[in-house]
N, C-alpha and C positions, 0 to 999 in steps of 0.2 A: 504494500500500500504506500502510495505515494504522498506524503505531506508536506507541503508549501507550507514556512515559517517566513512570512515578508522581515523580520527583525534580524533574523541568522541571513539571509541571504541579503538586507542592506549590511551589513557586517562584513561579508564576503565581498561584496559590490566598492566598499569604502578602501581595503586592504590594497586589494586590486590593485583601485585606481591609484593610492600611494604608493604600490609597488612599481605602475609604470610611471607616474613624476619624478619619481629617485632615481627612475633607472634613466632617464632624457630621453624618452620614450615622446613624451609629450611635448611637440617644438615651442621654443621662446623665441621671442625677439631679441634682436640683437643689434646695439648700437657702439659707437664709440664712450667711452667715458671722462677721456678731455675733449677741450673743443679743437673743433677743424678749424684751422688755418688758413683763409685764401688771401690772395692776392686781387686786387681791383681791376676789374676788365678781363679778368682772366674765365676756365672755367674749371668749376669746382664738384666732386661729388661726395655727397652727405649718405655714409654707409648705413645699410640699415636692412635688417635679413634673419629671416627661423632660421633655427637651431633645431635639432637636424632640420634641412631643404626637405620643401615643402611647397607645392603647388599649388600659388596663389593668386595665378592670373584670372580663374573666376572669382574671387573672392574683393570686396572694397578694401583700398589702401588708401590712406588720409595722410596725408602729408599738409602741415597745418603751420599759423603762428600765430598765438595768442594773444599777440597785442597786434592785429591787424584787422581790420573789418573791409571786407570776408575774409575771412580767415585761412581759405584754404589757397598753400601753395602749390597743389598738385590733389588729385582728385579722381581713382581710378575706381568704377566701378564697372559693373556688369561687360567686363574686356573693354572697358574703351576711357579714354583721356575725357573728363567734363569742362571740356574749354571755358565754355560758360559759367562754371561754378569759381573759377581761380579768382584772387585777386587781380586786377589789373597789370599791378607792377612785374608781375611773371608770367604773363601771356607770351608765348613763344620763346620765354627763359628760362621756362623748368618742364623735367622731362623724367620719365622713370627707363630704364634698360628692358623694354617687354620682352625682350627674348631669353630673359632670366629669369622673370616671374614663374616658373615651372619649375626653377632651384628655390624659391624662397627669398629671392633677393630683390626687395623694393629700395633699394638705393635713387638717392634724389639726386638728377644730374643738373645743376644749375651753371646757366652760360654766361657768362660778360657781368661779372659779380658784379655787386654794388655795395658802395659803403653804409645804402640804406640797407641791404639783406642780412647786414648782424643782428644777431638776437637768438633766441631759442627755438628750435621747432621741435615739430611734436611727429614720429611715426607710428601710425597706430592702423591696426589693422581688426577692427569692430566684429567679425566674424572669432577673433581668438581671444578678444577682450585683452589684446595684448601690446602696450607703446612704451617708444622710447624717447627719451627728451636728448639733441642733440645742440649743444652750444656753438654756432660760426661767430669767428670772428673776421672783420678785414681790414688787412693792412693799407696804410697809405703811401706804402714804398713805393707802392707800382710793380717796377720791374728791376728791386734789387734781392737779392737772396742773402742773407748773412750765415757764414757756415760758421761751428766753433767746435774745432777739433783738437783733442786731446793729444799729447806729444807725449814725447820720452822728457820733454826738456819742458815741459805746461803748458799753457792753451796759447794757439794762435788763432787770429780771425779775418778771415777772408770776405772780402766785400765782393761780389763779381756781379757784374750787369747781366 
């Protein structure tokens, strides 16, 4: 005879599911934890990708900044770009890699940076209940690099165009 105990089998059902979280069974998001660095005028891309890859080209990715009205820098849903939904200032300067979306990887490709796109965004992906907050900053060098390399003899520092 067969007897269903719904209390023993949410028990089993809870274990389970903690045995695949521990095990990274179940993908996270995944961003940088300093901020990226660009350069002005240049272009720049804002990493951001499941843990394990994970196919997520049918799936909404919000690419966002919360001190911006509309907020959204990038805006993928049902396979397609929502041009219409972006803020103004990143129409035709932000872009996601769709040929990666099937690995997990919503990285934001942003083109001809601006000293207005510092700030924090947000990648969230509303189907996993899963985001990351990613800090840009940008320089106003332009187009100098400062290298600072460790010697036998201490630090030298190189300026190159």
């Amino acid at each position: 005879v067969f007897c269903f105990n719904l209390s023993i089998f949410l028990c089993y059902l809870s274990v389970f599911l903690l045995i695949l979280k521990s095990c990274n069974l179940v993908s996270r998001l995944i961003g940088p934890t300093q901020p990226i660095i660009a350069t002005a005028g240049k272009d720049i891309t804002l990493p951001c990708h499941l843990v394990p890859g994970e196919n997520v080209a049918g799936m909404t990715s919000e690419w966002t900044r919360p001190d911006l009205d509309p907020r959204f820098v990038f805006l993928w849903r049902a396979g397609q770009d929502l041009i219409n939904m972006k803020n103004p200032s990143y129409k035709g300067r932000s872009s996601l890699f769709t040929d990666e979306l099937k690995h997990g990887n919503i990285s934001l490709k942003l083109s001809k940076v601006k000293p207005a796109d510092e700030g924090r965004y947000r990648c969230y992906i509303p189907e996993k209940d899963e985001e990351v907050f990613i800090d840009l900053v940008v320089g106003k060098w332009m187009n100098y690099i400062c290298y600072v390399c460790t010697e036998q003899f201490g630090l030298v520092f190189a300026i190159m165009p």
